[in-house]
VOSE-354506 format. One record per residue (C-alpha): residue number from 1; residue in one letter; x, y, z. Coordinates in nm, 4 decimals, decimal comma, padded with zeros to 6 digits. Layout:
<rs>
num/residuo/u/v/w
NUM/a/X/Y/Z $
...
</rs>
This chain:
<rs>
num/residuo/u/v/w
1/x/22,1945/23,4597/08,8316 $
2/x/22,0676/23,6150/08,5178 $
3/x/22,1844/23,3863/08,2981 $
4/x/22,2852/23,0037/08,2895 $
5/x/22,6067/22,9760/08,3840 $
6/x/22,9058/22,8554/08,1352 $
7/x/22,9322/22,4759/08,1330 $
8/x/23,2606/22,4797/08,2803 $
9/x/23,1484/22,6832/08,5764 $
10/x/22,8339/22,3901/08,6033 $
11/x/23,1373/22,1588/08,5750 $
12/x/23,3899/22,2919/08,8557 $
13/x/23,0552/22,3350/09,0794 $
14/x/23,0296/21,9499/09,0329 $
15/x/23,3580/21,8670/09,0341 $
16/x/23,4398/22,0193/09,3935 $
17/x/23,1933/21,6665/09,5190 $
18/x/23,4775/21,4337/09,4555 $
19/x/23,7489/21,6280/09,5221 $
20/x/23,6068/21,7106/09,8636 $
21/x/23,4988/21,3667/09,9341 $
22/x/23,8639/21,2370/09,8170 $
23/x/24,0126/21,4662/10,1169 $
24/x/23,7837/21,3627/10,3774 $
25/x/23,6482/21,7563/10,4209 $
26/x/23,2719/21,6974/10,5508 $
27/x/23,2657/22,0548/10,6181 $
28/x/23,3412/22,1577/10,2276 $
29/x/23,1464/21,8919/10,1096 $
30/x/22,8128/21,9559/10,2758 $
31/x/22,8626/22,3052/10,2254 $
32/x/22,8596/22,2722/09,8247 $
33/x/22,4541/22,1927/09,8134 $
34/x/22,1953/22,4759/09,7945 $
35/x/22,0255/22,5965/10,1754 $
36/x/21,7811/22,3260/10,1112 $
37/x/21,9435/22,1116/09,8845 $
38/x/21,8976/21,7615/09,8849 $
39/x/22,1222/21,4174/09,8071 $
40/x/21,8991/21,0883/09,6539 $
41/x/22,0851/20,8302/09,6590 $
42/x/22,0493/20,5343/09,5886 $
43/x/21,7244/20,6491/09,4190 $
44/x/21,3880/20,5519/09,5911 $
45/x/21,5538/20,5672/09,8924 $
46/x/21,4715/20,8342/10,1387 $
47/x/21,5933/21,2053/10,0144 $
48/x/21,8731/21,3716/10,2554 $
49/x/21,7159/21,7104/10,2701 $
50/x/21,9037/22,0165/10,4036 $
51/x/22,2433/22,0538/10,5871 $
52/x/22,2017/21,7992/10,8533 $
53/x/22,0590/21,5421/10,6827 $
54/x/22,3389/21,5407/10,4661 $
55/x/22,5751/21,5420/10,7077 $
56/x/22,4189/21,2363/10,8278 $
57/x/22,4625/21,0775/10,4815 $
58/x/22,8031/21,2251/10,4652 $
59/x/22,8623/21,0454/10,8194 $
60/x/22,7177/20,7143/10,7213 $
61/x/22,8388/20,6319/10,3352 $
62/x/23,1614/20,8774/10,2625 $
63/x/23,3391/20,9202/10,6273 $
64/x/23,4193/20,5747/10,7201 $
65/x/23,5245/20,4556/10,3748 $
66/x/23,7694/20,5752/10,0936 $
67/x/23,6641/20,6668/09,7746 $
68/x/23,7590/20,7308/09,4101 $
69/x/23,5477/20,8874/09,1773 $
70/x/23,6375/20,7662/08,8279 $
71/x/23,4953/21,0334/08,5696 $
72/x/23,4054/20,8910/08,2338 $
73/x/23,1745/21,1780/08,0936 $
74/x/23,0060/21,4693/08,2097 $
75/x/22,7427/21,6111/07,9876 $
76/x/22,5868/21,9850/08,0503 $
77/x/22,2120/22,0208/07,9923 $
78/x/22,0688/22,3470/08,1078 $
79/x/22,1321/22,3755/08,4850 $
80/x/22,1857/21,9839/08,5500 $
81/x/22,5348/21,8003/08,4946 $
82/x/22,4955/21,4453/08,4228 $
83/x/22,7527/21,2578/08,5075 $
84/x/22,8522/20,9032/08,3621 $
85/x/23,1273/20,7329/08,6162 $
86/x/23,2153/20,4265/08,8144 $
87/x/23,2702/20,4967/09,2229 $
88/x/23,5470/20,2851/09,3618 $
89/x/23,4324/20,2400/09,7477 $
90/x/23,6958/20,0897/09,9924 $
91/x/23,4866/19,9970/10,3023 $
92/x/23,6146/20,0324/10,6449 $
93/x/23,6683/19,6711/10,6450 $
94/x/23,8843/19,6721/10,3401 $
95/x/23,6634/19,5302/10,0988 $
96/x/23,6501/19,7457/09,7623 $
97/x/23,3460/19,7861/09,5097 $
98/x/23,3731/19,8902/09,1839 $
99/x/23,0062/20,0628/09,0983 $
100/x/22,8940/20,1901/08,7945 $
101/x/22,6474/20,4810/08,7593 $
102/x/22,5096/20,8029/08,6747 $
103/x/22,4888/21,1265/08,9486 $
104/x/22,2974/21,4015/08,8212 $
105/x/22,3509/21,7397/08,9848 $
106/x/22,0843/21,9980/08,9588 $
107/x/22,2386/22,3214/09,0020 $
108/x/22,0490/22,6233/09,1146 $
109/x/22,1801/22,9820/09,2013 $
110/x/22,2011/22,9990/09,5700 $
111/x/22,4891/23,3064/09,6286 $
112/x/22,6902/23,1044/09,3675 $
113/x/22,6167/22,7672/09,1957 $
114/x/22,5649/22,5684/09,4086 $
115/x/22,4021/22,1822/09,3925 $
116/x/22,0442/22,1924/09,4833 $
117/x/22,0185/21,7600/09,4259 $
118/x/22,2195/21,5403/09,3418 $
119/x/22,0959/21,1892/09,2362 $
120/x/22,2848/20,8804/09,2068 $
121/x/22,1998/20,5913/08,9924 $
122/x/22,3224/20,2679/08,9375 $
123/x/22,2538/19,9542/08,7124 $
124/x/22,3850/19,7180/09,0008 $
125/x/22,1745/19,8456/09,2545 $
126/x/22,4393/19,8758/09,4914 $
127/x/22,4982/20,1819/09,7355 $
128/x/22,7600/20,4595/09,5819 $
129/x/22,7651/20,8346/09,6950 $
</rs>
């Protein structure tokens, strides 16, 4: 891409997570990142690197459970969307957490934007794709 993108191009690149992950669509939803793109979350914790490995996470923390993604504010800095939001998680067993944080998408030209990392961050500590 020659130039950045709009911000509202950054912010329907970012936006197709949730909606994907909302409609149970591994396939979609793995296919957003970058070739080697990479999902950190929570961060310190091992980086999911490349299309398996984040079909792994996908298997492990989105498939089994049914989640919300409640947008407060997305702010546009360069290539990277920060996003400020609180993830409401209903586990398999029926138990629902309510977790504040931040994800921040890098996005990187990759045939289209496309995320290259997304990071997730939150003050609890707890586990929140």
């Amino acid at each position: 891409m020659s130039s950045a993108p709009f911000a509202d191009e950054l912010l329907a690149t970012v936006q197709a997570s949730p909606a994907a992950v909302g409609a149970h669509d591994k396939d979609t939803w793995v296919g957003l990142f970058a070739t080697y793109g990479q999902v950190n979350d929570p961060v310190g914790s091992r980086p999911h690197i490349g299309e398996s490995a984040i079909g792994k996470f996908y298997d492990t923390f989105i498939a089994p459970n049914t989640i919300v993604f409640d947008v407060e504010n997305d702010v546009v800095a360069g290539m990277s969307v920060l996003r400020d939001l609180t993830i409401h998680t209903t586990m398999s067993t029926g138990v629902t957490m309510h977790i504040p944080m931040h994800l921040r998408y890098d996005v990187v030209e990759d045939g289209r934007p496309r995320p290259s990392r997304s990071t997730g961050y939150s003050p609890t500590g707890n586990y929140a794709p």
